[in-house]
C-alpha positions in Angstrom: 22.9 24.0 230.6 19.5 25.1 231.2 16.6 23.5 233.3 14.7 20.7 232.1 11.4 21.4 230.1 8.6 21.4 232.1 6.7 18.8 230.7 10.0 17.2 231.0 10.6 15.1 234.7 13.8 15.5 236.7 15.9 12.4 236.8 14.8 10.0 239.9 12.6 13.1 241.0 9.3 12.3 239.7 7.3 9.4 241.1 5.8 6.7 238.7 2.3 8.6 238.5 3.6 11.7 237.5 6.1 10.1 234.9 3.1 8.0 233.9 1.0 10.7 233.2 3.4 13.0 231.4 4.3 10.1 228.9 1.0 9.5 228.3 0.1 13.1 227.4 3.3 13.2 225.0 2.4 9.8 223.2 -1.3 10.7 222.5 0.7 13.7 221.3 2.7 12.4 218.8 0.0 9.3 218.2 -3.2 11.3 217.4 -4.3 8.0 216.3 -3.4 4.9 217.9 -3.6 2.2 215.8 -4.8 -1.6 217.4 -2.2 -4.2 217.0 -2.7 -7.8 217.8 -0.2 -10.7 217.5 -0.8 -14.0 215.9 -2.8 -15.7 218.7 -4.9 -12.4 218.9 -3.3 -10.9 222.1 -3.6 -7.1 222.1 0.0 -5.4 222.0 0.3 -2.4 223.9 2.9 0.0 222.7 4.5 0.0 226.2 5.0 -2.6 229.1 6.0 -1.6 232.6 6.3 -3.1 236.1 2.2 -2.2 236.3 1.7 -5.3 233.1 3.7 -7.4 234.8 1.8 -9.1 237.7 4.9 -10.7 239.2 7.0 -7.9 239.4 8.3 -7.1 242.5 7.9 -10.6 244.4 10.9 -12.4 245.2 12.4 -13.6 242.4 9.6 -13.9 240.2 11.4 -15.9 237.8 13.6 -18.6 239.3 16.8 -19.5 237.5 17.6 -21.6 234.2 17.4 -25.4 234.9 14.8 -25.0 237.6 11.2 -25.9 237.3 9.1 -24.4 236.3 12.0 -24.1 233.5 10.9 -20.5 232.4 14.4 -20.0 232.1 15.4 -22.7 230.6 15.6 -26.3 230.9 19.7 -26.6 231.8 21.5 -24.5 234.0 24.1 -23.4 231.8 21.9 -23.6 228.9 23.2 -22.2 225.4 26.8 -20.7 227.4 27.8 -24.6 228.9 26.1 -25.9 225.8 25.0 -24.6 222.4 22.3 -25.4 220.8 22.9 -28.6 217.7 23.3 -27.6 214.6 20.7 -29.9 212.9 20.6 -29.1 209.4 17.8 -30.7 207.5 19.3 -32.1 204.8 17.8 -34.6 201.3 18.4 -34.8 197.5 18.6 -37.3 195.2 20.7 -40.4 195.8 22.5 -41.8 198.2 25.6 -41.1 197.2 24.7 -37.6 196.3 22.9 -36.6 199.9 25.8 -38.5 201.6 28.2 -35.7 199.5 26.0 -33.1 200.7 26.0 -34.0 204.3 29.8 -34.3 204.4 30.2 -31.1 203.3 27.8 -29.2 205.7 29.4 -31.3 208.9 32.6 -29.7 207.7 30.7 -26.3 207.4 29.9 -26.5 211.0 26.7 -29.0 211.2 27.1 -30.9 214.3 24.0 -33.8 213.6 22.6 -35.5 211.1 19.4 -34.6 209.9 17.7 -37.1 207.0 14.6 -36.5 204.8 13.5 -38.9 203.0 12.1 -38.5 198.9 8.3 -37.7 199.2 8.2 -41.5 197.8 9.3 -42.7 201.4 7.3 -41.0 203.2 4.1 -41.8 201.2 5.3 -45.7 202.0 6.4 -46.3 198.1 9.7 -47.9 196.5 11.0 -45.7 193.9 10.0 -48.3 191.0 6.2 -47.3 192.1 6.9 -43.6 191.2 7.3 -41.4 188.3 11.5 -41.2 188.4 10.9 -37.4 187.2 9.3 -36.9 190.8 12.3 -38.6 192.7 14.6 -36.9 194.9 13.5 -33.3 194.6 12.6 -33.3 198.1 14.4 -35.6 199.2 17.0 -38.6 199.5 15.6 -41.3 198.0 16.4 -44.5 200.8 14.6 -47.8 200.1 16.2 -50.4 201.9 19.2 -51.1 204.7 22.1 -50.4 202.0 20.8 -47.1 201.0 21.2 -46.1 204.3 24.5 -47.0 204.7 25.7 -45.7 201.8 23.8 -41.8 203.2 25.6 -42.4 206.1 28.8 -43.6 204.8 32.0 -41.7 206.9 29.7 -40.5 209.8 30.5 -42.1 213.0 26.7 -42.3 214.0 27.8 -44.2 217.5 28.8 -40.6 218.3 27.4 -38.1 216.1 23.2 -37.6 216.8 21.0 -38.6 213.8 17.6 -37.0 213.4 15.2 -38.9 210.8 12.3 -37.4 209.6 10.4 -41.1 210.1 6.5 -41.2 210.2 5.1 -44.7 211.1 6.2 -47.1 211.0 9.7 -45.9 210.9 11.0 -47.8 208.8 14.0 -45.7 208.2 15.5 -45.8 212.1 14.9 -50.1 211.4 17.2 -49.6 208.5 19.8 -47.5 210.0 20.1 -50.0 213.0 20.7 -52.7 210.9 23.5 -50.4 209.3 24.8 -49.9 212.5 24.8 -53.4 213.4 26.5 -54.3 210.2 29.5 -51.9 211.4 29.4 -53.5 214.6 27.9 -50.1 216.5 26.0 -50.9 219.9 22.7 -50.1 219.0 23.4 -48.4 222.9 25.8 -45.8 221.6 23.4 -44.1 218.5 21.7 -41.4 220.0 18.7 -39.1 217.7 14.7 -38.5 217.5 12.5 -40.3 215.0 11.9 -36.6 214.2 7.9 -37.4 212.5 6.6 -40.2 215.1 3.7 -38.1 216.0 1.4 -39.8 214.2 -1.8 -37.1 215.5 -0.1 -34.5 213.9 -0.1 -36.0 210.6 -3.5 -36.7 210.3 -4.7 -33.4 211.6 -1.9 -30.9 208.8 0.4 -33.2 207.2 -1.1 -35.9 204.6 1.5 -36.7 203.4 3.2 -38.3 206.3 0.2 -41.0 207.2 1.0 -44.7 205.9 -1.0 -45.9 208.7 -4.6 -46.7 209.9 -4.9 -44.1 212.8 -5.2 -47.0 215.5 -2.8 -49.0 213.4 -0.2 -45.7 213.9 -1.2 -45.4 217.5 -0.3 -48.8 218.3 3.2 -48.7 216.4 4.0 -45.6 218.0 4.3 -47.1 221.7 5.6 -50.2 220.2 8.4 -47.9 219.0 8.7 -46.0 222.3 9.1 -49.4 224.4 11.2 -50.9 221.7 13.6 -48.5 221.8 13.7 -47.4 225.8 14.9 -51.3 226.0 17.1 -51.6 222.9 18.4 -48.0 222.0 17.8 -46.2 225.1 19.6 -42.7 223.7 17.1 -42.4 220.8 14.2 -40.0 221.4 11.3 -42.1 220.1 8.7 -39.7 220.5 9.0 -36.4 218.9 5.8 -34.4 219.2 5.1 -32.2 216.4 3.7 -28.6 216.5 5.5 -27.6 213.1 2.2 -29.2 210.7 -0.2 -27.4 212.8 1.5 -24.4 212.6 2.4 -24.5 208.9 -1.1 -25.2 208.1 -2.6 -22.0 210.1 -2.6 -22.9 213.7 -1.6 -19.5 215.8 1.2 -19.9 218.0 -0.6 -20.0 221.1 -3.0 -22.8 219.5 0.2 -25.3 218.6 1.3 -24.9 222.0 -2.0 -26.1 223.0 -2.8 -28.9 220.5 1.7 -30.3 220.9 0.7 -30.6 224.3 -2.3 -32.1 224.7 -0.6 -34.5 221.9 1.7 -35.0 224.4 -0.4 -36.0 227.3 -2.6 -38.4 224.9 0.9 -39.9 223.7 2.1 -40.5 227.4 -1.0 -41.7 228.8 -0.8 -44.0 226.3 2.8 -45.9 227.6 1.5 -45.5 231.0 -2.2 -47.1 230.2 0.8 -50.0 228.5 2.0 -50.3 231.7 5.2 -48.0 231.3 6.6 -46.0 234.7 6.4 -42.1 233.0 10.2 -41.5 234.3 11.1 -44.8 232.2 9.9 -42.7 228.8 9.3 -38.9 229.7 12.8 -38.4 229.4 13.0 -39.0 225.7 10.0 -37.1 225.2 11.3 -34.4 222.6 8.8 -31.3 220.8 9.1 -30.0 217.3 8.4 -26.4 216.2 7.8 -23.8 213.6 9.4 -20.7 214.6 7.4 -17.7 212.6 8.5 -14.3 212.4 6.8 -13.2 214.9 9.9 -12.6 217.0 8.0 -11.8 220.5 5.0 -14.2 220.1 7.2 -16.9 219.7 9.8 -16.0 222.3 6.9 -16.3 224.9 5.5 -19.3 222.9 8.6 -21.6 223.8 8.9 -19.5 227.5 5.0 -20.5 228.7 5.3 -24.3 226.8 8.2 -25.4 229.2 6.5 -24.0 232.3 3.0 -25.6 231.1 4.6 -29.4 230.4 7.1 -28.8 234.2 3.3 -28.7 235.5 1.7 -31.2 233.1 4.8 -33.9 233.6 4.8 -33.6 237.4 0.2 -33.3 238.4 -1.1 -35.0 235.8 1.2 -37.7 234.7 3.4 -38.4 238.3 7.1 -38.3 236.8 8.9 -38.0 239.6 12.6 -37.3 237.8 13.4 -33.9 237.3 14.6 -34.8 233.7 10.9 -36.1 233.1 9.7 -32.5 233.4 11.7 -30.9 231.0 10.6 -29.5 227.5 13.1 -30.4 225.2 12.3 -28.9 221.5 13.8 -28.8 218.2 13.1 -25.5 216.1 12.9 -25.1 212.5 12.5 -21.7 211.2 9.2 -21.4 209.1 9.2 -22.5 205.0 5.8 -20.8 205.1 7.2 -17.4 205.9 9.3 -17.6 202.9 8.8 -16.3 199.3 9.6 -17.2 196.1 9.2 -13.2 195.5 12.9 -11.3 196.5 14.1 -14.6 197.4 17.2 -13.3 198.8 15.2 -11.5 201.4 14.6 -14.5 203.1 17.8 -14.7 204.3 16.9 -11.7 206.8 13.6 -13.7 207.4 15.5 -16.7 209.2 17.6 -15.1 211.0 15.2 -13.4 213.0 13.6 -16.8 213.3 16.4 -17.9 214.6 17.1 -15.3 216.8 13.5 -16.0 218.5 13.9 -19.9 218.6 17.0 -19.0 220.4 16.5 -16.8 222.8 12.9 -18.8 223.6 15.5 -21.8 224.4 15.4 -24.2 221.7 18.0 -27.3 222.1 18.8 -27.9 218.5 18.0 -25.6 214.8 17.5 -25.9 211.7 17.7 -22.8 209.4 16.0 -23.2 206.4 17.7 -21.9 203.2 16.8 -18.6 201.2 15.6 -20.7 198.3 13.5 -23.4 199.8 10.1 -21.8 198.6 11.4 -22.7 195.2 12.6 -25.9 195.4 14.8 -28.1 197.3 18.0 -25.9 198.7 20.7 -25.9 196.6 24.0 -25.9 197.8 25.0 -22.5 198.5 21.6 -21.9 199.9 22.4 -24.5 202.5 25.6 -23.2 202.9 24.4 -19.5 203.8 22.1 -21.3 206.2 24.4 -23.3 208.2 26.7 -19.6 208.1 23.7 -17.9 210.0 23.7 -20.1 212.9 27.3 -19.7 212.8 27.2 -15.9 212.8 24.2 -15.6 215.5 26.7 -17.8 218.0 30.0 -16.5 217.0 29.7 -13.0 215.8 26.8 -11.9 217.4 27.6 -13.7 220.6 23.8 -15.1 221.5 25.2 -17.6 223.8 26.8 -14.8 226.2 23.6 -14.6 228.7 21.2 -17.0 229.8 17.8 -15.4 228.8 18.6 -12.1 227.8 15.0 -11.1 227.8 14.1 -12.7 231.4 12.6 -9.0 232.9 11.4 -7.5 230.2 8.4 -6.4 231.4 6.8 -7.1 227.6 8.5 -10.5 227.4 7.2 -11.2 230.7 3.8 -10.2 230.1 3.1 -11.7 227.2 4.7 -14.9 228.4 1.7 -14.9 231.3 -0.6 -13.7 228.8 0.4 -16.6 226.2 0.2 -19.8 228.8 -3.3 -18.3 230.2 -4.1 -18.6 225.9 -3.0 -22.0 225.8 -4.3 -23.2 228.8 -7.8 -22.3 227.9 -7.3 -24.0 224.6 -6.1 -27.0 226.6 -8.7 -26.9 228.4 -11.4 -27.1 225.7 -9.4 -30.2 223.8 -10.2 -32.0 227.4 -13.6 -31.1 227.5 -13.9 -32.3 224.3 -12.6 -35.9 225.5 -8.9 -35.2 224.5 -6.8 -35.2 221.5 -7.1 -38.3 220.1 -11.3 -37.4 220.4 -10.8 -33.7 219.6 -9.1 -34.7 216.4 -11.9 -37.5 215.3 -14.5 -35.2 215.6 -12.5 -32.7 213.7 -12.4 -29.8 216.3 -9.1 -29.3 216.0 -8.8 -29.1 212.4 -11.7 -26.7 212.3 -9.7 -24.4 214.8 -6.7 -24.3 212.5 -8.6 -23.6 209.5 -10.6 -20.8 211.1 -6.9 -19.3 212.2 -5.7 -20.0 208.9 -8.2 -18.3 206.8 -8.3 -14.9 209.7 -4.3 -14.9 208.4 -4.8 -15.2 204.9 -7.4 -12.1 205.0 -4.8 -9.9 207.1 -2.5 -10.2 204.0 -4.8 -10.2 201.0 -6.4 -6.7 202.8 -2.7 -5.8 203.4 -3.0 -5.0 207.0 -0.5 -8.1 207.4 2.5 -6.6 205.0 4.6 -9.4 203.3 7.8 -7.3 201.5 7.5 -8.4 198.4 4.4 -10.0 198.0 2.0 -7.0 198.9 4.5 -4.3 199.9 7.6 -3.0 198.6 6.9 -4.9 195.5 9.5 -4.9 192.7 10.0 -6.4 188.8 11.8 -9.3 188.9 13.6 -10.6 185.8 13.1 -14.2 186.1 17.0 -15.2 185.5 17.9 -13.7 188.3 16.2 -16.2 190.2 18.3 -19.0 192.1 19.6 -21.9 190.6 17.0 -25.1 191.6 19.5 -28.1 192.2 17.7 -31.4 190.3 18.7 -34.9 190.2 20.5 -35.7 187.4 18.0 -38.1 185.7 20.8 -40.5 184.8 22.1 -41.0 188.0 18.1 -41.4 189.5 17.9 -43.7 186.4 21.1 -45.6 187.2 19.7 -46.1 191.1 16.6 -47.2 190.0 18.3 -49.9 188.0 20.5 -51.1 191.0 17.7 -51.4 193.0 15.7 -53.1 191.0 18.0 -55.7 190.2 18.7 -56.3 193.8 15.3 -56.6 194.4 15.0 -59.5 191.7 17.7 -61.4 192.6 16.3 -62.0 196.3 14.6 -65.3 197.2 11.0 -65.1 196.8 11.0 -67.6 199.4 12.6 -65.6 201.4 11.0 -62.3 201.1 7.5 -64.3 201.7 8.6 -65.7 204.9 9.8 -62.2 205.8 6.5 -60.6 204.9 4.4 -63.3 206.7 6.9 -62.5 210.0 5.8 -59.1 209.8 1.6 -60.4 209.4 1.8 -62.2 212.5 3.4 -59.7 214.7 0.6 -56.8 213.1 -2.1 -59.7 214.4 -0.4 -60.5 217.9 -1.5 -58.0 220.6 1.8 -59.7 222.3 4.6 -58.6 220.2 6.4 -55.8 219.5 5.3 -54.1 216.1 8.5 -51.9 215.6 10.6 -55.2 216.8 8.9 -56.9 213.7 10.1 -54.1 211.5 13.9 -54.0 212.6 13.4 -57.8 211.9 11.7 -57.2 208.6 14.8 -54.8 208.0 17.0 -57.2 208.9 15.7 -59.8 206.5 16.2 -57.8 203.2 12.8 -56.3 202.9 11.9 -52.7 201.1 9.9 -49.5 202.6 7.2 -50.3 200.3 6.7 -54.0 200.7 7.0 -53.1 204.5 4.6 -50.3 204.4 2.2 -52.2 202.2 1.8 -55.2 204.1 1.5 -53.3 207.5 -1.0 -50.8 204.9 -2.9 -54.4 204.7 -2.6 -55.8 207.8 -3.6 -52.7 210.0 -5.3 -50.5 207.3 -4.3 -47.4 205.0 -4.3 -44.0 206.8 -6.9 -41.9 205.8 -6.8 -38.2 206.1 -8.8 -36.5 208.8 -10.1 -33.3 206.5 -12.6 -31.3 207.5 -14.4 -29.4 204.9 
């Protein structure tokens, strides 16, 4: 063999400088012109990191080790190789009987929770008689009373198995699966879950849909719920704080961090202004995320959040527990990334969402399926997505190492680089008087629409390239397109009908005394809201009539747009 190239350094021989250099000459080289590349939150990529980006490099272990605050790592010691992530599948369509069908099937498919979204009808705080059936169940599992649920949960053992329920205020849904439970005779002390939409803020900043409640009506149901449940089902996460709207709706990565957090702190000084010791509810604390595609971003994204809230749970709000300082956070691989274009393409799409939501640490996923920017998944979408999360953890062995990225001097990097981003946007939602505040005045929505439309200009000027919408385009014969599972209109028809002659043959008696339960309980300061709503369950009464009273009582929710 002959010598090396001059331009070329010997192995080990050359110190840093000189390697430095040499690199340097042969990228500008090959990269006449270098082209600027930013990420989502608008850091500046380089096109190479070393030991000089990384300002902790060569300290004593700069990093610390999984299940150690400041939780860079991780929040468990063993994370996802002593304990995999949950396979939370988000899961609704049409009846009862038809999502419980559905949700069998994906448990046996490798699911390992139960993940319930409602029709659009629920969530908007309306029985299905008030809605046009054509619009029922398309998004959802239509579940108006305690027997619906009970007949979606039918053959799940939901003393053992974790239920998530996508439940906005004033969760009426988790007051109709406990009385399910207590109908089986299931201590309310074994069910374990997250009321997977109780953060009200988030809802009236991106998510419209989801408000049923006056904003102080909401805030005041929402620690109701949170003591209600840390006495009575003290394995149920009552508080899930949501980044996912924000994010969805434009917010950069380093801005949902930002906004989930200081959601957080207003949340939890909230139950401690109530008189509520932080390690009592911190624990049950859980976070809810979009996971984009942008694979890095996000890594660092979930890396910097737990380090930030470690901080956060232990200076500013005095938990004392070690479990009170953790960040735990469902992920859900982003709908908004999808296209209807290629659809099949977005099977690539959430896998390397995935990827990033798992190696950033997530504790349970949900993978959306190929098809969901067309309608609700069918089946064999659903089934390709559960298979993913199977194939990331069994075939491509993702649980092997505990943060497989830790030292990469990029990963690193960017991780400092995204927490000093979300810090200063922390920072200014406290200047301006909080979240709560921020959100009133409408600086926060502002700040997601300005983020929103810098996005949207990227990919109409094609700098950000979408395959398939403005790149790599292809005709598309329309047939080829999946098959969009719809409710059978009998059946919807047929449901409507059962539940409607339920409803009649109530007392009205009864349902009155119900109702005016629920009244003075909304006007008493001194009792429990939610309480009045399990009891309200209890008693035979619907999500709308609910809803509408409390709608009365407290006031509608009105949307917090900014325009």
């Amino acid at each position: 063999m002959g010598s090396p190239a001059p331009s070329t350094p010997a192995p080990g021989k050359t110190d840093s400088a000189e390697a430095r250099r040499l690199w340097e000459k042969d990228y500008a080289d090959s990269v006449p012109v270098d082209r600027l590349v930013h990420n989502v939150s608008g850091i500046p990529i380089k096109p190479l990191y070393t030991e000089r980006d990384w300002g902790a490099y060569g300290t004593d272990n700069p990093l610390g080790y999984p299940g150690q605050p400041d939780f860079t790592r991780g929040i468990y010691a063993s994370m996802h190789r002593g304990r995999t992530w949950t396979q939370r599948q988000l899961i609704g369509l049409g009846t009862p009987k038809e999502y419980n069908q559905r949700l069998l099937t994906i448990i046996e498919q490798g699911a390992t929770a139960v993940s319930l979204i409602p029709c659009n009808s629920v969530y908007r705080g309306y029985d299905m008689t008030s809605v046009d059936p054509q619009l029922l169940g398309t998004c959802g599992v239509v579940i108006n009373n305690v027997d619906h649920m009970a007949e979606s949960l039918g053959g799940v053992d939901i003393g053992e198995m974790s239920c998530s329920l996508n439940d906005p205020s004033p969760f009426t849904l988790l007051a109709f699966m406990l009385i399910a439970a207590e109908r089986r005779g299931i201590d309310w002390r074994r069910i374990s879950g997250t009321s997977n939409q109780s953060d009200y803020i988030s809802h009236f900043v991106a998510n419209h849909m989801f408000y049923r409640l006056s904003l102080t009506g909401a805030r005041r149901m929402l620690i109701d719920h949170i003591a209600y449940c840390r006495e009575r089902v003290p394995r149920w996460n009552p508080m899930s704080v949501v980044g996912q709207h924000m994010q969805q709706a434009g917010a950069t990565p380093a801005e949902v961090i930002a906004f989930t957090l200081s959601t957080a702190i207003q949340n939890a000084e909230d139950c401690i202004a109530r008189g509520m010791d932080p390690d009592e509810f911190l624990p049950r604390f859980t976070f809810f995320f979009d996971i984009s595609l942008s694979f890095f971003e996000e890594i660092a994204k979930f890396r910097a959040a737990r380090r930030i809230w470690s901080r956060i749970a232990r200076e500013r709000l005095g938990a004392r527990d070690p479990k009170s300082w953790r960040f735990k956070f469902h992920g859900q691989t982003s709908g908004v990334d999808l296209t209807r274009q290629q659809p099949l393409n977005n099977i690539a799409r959430v896998t390397v969402q995935a990827m990033a939501g798992i190696f950033g640490g997530l504790q349970s996923l949900h993978t959306d399926s190929y098809d969901e920017a067309l309608a609700c998944p069918s089946e064999f979408g659903a089934r390709i997505a559960v298979s993913t999360q199977n194939i990331l953890r069994e075939e491509a062995h993702l649980t092997d190492v505990i943060d497989p990225l830790g030292g990469s001097f990029y990963v690193e990097t960017l991780t400092d680089q995204m927490e000093e981003q979300i810090v200063s946007i922390m920072d200014t939602i406290e200047a301006a008087g909080g979240m709560l505040k921020a959100v009133e005045e409408g600086m926060v929505q502002r700040m997601i629409g300005a983020s929103a439309q810098r996005q949207q200009r990227r990919i109409d000027s094609g700098e950000q390239r979408i395959v398939g919408v403005n790149a790599y385009q292809v005709e598309e014969d329309p047939a080829t397109r999946p098959y969009i599972d719809r409710p059978d209109p009998k059946v919807m028809r047929e449901h409507i009908e059962r539940f409607d002659a339920w409803r009649n043959a109530r007392s009205r008696a009864e349902v009155g005394k119900a109702l005016d339960a629920l009244s003075r309980a909304a006007g008493s300061e001194k009792e429990n809201l939610f309480g009045a709503v399990v009891d309200a369950a209890r008693a035979g009464l619907t999500n709308e009539e609910i809803c509408s009273r409390l709608r009365r009582d407290l006031g509608f929710g009105t949307p917090l747009a900014i325009v």
